[in-house]
N, C-alpha and C positions, 0 to 999 in steps of 0.2 A: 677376447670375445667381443668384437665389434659388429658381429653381425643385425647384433637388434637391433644396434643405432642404427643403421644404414636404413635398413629396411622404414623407421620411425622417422626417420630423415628426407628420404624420398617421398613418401605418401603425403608430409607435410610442406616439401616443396613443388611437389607437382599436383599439386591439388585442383588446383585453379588455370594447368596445364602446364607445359615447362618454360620458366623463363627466354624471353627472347632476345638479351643480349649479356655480356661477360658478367658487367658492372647490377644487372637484375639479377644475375645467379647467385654471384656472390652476394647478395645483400639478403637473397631471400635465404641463401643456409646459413647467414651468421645471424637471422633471426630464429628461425628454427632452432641452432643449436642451442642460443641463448633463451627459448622458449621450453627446451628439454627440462623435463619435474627432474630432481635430485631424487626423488622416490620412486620414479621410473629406473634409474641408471643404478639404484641400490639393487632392486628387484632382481634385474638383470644379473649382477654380481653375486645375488643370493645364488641365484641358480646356477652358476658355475660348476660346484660340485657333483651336480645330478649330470651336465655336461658331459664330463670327466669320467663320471661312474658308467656310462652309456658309452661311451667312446671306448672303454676298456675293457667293458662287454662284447662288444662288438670286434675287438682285437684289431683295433685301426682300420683300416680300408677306409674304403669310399660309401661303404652303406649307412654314416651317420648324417639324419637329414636334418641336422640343426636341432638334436634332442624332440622333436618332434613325437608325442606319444597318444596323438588322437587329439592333443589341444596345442592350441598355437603358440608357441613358445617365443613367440615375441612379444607378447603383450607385459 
């Protein structure tokens, strides 16, 4: 489930717009990544099972929007 990270990943690299060369992209997600709380990436983990619980409700398909249930599930 690396979906949060992306999302928390992008907002904090394109903030200030998207870098403008290889050597600036890379610099700015290995500060980002290295800027990621441990109790963000736990959170995220907790929620896993409600994930799974939803996805098996739903009987797979395509109708799962990222456990999404009226609050934002990437925070």
């Amino acid at each position: 489930m690396i979906e949060p990270s992306w999302f928390w990943m992008k907002k904090r690299t394109t903030s200030r717009g998207a870098p403008e060369t290889k050597q600036a992209l890379q610099d700015t997600w290995y500060k980002a990544w290295d800027d990621l709380p441990q109790e963000q990436i736990q959170a995220w983990i907790e929620h896993i099972p409600r994930h799974i619980q939803e996805v098996i409700r739903l009987e797979g398909g395509n109708k799962y929007t990222e456990g999404c249930t009226g609050q934002d599930a990437r925070k």
